[in-house]
C-alpha positions as CSV (number, residue, x, y, z in Angstrom):
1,X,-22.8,-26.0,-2.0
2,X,-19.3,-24.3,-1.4
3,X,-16.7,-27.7,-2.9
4,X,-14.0,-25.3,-2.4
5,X,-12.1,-25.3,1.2
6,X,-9.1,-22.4,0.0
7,X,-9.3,-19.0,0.0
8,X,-7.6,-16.5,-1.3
9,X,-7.2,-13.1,0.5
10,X,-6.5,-9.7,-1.1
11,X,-5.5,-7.5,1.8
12,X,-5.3,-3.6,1.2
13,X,-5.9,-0.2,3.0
14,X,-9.3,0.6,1.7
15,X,-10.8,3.9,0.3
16,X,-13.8,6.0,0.8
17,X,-17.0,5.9,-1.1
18,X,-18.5,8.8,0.3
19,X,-18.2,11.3,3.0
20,X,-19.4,9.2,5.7
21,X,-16.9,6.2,5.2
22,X,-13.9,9.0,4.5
23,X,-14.5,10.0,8.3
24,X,-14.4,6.5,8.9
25,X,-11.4,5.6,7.1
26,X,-9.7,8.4,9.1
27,X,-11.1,7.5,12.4
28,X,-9.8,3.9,11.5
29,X,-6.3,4.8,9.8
30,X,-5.6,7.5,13.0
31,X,-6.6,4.5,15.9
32,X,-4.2,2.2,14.4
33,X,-1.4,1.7,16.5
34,X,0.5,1.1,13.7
35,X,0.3,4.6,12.6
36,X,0.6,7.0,15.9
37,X,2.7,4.5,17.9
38,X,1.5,6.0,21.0
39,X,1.7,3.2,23.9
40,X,-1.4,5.1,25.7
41,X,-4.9,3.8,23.6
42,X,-6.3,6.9,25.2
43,X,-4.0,9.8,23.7
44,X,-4.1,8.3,20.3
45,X,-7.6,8.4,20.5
46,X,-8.0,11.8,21.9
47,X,-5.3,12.9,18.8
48,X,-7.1,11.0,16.1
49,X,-10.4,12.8,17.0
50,X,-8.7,16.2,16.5
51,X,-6.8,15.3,13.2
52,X,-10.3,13.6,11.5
53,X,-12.1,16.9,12.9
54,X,-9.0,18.8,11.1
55,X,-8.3,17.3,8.2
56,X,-11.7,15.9,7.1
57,X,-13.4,18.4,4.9
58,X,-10.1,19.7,3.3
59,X,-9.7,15.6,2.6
60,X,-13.3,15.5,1.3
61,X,-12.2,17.9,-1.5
62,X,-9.9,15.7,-3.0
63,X,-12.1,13.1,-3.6
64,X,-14.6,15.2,-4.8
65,X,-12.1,16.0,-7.3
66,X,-11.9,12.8,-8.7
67,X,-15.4,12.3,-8.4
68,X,-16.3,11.6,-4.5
69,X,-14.9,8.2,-3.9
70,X,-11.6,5.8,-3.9
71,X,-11.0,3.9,-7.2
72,X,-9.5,1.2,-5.1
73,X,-12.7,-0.2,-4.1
74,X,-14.0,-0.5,-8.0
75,X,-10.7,-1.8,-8.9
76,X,-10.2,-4.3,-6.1
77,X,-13.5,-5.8,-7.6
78,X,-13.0,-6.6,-11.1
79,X,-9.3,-8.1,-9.5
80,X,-11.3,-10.5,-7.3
81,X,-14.1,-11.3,-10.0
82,X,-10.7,-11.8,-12.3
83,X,-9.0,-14.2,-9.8
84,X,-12.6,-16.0,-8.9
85,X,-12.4,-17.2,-12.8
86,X,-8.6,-17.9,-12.8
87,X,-8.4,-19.7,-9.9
88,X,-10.6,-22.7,-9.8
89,X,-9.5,-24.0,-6.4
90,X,-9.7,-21.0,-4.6
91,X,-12.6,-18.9,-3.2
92,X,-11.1,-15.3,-3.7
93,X,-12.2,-12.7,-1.3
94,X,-10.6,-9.1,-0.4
95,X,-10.6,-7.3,3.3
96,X,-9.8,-3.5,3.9
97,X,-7.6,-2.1,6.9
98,X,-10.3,1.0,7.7
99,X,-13.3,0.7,5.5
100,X,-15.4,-2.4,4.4
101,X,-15.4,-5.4,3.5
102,X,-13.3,-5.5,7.3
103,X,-11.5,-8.3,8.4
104,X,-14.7,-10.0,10.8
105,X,-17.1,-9.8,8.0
106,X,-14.4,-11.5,5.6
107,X,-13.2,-14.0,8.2
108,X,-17.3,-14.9,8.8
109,X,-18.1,-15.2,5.0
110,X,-14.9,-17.7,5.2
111,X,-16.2,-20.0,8.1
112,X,-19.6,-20.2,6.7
113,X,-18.1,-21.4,3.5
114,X,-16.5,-24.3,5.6
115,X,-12.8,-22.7,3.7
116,X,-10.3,-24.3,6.1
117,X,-6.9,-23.1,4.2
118,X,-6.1,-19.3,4.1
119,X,-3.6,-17.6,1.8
120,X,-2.9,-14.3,2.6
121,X,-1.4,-11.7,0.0
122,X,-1.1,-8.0,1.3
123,X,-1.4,-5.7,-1.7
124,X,2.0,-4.1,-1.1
125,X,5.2,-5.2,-2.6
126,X,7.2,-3.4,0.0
127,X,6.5,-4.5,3.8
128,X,6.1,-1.6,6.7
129,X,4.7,-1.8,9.8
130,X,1.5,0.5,8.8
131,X,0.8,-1.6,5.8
132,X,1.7,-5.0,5.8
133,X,1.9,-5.7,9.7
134,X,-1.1,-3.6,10.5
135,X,-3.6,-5.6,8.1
136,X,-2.0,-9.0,9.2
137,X,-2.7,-8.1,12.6
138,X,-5.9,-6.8,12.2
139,X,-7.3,-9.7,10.4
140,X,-5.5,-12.9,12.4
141,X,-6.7,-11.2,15.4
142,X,-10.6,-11.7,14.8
143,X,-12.6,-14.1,16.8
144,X,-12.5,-17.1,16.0
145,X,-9.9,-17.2,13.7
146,X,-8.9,-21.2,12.9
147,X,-7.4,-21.4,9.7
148,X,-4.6,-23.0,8.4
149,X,-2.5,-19.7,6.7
150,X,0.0,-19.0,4.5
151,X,1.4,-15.4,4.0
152,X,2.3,-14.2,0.2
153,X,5.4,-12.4,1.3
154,X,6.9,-8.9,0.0
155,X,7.3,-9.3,-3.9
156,X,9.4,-6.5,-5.0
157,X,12.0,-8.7,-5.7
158,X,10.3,-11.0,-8.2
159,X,11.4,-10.7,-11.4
160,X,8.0,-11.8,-13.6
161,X,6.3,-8.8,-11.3
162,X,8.9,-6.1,-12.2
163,X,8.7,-7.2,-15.7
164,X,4.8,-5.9,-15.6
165,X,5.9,-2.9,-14.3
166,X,8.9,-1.6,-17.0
167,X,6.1,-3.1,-19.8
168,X,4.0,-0.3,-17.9
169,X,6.6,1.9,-18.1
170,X,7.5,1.7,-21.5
171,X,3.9,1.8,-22.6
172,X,3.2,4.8,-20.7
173,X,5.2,7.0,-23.7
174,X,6.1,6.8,-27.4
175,X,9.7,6.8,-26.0
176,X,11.3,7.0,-23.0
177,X,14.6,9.2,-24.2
178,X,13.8,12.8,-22.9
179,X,11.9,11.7,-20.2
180,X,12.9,12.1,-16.4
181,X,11.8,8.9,-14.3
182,X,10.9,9.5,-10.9
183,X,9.7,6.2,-8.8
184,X,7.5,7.9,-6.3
185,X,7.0,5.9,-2.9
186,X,4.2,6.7,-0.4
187,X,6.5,9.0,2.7
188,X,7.0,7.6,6.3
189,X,8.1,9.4,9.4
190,X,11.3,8.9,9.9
191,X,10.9,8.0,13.4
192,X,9.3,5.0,11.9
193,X,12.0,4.0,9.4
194,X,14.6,4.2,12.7
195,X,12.3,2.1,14.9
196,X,13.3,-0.8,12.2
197,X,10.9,-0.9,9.6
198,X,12.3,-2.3,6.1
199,X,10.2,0.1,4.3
200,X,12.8,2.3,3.1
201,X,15.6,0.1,2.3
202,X,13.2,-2.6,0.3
203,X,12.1,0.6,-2.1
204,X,15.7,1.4,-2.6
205,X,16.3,-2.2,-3.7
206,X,13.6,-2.4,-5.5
207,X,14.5,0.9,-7.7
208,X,17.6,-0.6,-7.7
209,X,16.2,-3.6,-9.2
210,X,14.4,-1.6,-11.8
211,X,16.9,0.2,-13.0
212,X,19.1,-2.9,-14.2
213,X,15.6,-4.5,-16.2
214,X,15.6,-0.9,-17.9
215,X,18.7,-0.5,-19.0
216,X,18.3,-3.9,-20.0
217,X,15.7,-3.3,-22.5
218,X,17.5,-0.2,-23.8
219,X,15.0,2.2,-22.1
220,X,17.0,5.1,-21.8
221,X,15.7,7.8,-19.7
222,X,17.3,11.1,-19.3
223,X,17.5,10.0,-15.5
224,X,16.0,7.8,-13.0
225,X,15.2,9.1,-9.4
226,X,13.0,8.2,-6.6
227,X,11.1,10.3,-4.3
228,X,8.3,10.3,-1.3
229,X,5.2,11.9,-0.8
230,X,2.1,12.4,0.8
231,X,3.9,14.0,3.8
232,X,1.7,15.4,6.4
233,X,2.3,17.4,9.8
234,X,5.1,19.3,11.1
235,X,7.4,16.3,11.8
236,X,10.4,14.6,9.9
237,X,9.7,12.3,6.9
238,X,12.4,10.3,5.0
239,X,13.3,12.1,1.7
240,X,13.3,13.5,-1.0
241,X,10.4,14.9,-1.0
242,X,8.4,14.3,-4.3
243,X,8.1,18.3,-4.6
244,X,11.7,19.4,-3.9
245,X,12.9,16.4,-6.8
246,X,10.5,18.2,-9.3
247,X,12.0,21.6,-8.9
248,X,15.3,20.1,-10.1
249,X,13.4,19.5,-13.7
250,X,12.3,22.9,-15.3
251,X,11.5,23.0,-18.8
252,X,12.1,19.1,-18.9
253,X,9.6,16.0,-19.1
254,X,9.2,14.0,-16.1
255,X,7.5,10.3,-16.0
256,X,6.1,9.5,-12.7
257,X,5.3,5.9,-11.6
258,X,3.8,4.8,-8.3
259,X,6.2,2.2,-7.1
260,X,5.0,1.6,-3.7
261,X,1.1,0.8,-5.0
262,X,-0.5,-2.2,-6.6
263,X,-4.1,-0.5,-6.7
264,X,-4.8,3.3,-8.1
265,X,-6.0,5.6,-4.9
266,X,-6.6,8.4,-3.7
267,X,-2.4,9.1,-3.6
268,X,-2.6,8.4,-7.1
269,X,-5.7,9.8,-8.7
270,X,-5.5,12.7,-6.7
271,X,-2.1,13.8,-5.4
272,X,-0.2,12.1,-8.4
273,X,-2.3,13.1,-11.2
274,X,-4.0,16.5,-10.0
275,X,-1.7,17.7,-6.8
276,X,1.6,17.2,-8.2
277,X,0.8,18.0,-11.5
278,X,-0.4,21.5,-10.8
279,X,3.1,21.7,-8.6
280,X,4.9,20.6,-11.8
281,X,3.2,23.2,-14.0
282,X,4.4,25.7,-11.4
283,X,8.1,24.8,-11.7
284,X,7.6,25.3,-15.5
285,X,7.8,21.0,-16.4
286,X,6.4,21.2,-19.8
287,X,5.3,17.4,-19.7
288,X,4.2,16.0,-16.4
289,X,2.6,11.3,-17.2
290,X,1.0,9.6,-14.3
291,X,1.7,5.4,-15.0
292,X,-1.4,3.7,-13.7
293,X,-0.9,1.0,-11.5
294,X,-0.8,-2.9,-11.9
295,X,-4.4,-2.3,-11.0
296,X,-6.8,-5.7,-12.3
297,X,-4.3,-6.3,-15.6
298,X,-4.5,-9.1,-17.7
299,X,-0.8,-9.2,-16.6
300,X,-1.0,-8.7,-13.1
301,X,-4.0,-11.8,-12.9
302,X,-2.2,-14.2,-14.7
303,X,1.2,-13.2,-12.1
304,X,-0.8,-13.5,-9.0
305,X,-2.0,-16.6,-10.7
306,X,1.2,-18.2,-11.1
307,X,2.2,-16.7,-7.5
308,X,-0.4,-18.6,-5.8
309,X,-0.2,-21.9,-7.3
310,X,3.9,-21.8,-6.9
């Protein structure tokens, strides 16, 4: 018998474990209204159908490159089983945005478990619209939905968290002198950034807020940038681009660290670490480090820990 009645609830995108749930993860991702703000259900539909039937074997090559299937899903895991041992009071479960476990089958385990308190904590420091607000909606708006909630809100700016990610940071090389460090953010359309979403502005702070813990440390790095990627189509996305800030450091080391992730993907395993490291080979980099993310650290357990319990 269940003596628990809170849950914790790791929200995050999802990932693919094979071909079949990549075509659903598109399907998903390019139906959310969050995504292609089309007010007419009908033409996103009818475009999300043509860009899966586009993009998806050319997508399906990437992950076979990193060995057919998202390491956010493994990952994701060992954080709950972590957080299931750490937090006594608390029945830890995660939900995906576009592949499974999906926000019904979460919200049913719940209810069957009797939980009657929710806390909510989207796995994205930074909140946008297609992250934070999408997987929010998507999960309040289930049936039957009766709990009593609480939403972990964006976290960029806490100070124990950012203190995880310069240890990363420092860890990542012998020393950072003679390294450049680019904070690379997943890209939005820019239409989407002038519609009003934070996204942009709460990165900048954050790098801001990054930048003062390094310096004081005395982690001196030859310079500190940040940069988008994982652009796609012909329209406008906020920059830089990841690619043009890489052509300004020929014959030059370049750190990269994914700021906007708590979880390694497929942005990281593949576009990070294979993508953009073939681009920086090209402009003639002559050392090219990936940072892991926060992932299931002993660090990052005993933070989310603490966050909860606050």
């Amino acid at each position: 018998m269940n003596i628990k009645n809170k849950a914790l609830v790791l929200m995050n995108m999802g990932g693919p474990r094979n071909k079949e749930e990549l075509e659903l993860f598109l399907n998903n991702m390019f139906n959310d209204k969050n995504i292609l703000t089309f007010k007419s259900n009908f033409l996103r539909s009818l475009l999300a159908k043509m860009i899966v039937k586009s993009r998806l074997n050319a997508a399906w090559k990437n992950y076979e490159a990193i060995g057919g299937f998202s390491p956010i899903n493994n990952i994701t895991s060992k954080l709950v089983e972590k957080l299931n041992k750490k937090l006594e009071a608390y029945e830890v479960k995660q939900v995906m945005r576009y592949t499974p476990p999906f926000a019904q089958e979460c919200s049913d385990a719940l209810q069957a478990l009797d939980i009657e308190e929710l806390v909510l904590l989207p796995l994205y420091p930074h909140y946008s619209t297609t992250t934070t607000k999408s997987s929010l909606e998507d999960f309040m708006n289930v049936k039957n939905f009766n709990f009593k909630t609480k939403i972990i809100e964006p976290f960029y700016k806490d100070e124990a968290f950012n203190d995880i990610i310069v240890d990363d940071i420092q860890n990542s090389v012998l020393s950072t002198e003679g390294y450049n460090l680019i904070f690379s953010a997943h890209g939005l359309p820019q239409k989407i950034v002038d519609a009003g979403d934070p996204y942009q502005e709460q990165i900048i702070d954050h790098v801001s807020l990054l930048m003062k813990k390094l310096k004081e440390k005395n982690l001196n790095f030859s310079s500190i940038n940040l940069a988008y990627q994982s652009k796609v189509g012909p329209m406008k996305w906020i920059t830089p681009s990841l690619e043009d800030k890489l052509k300004e450091f020929k014959n030059e080391r370049v750190l990269i660290y994914p700021i906007a992730f708590i979880i390694d993907n497929s942005e990281t395993s593949f576009e990070l670490d294979i993508e953009y490291r073939e681009i920086a080979k090209g402009f003639g980099i002559k050392d090219y480090k990936v940072c892991s993310c926060v992932n299931d650290s002993d660090a990052f357990v005993s933070y989310l820990e603490d966050l909860i319990t606050r």
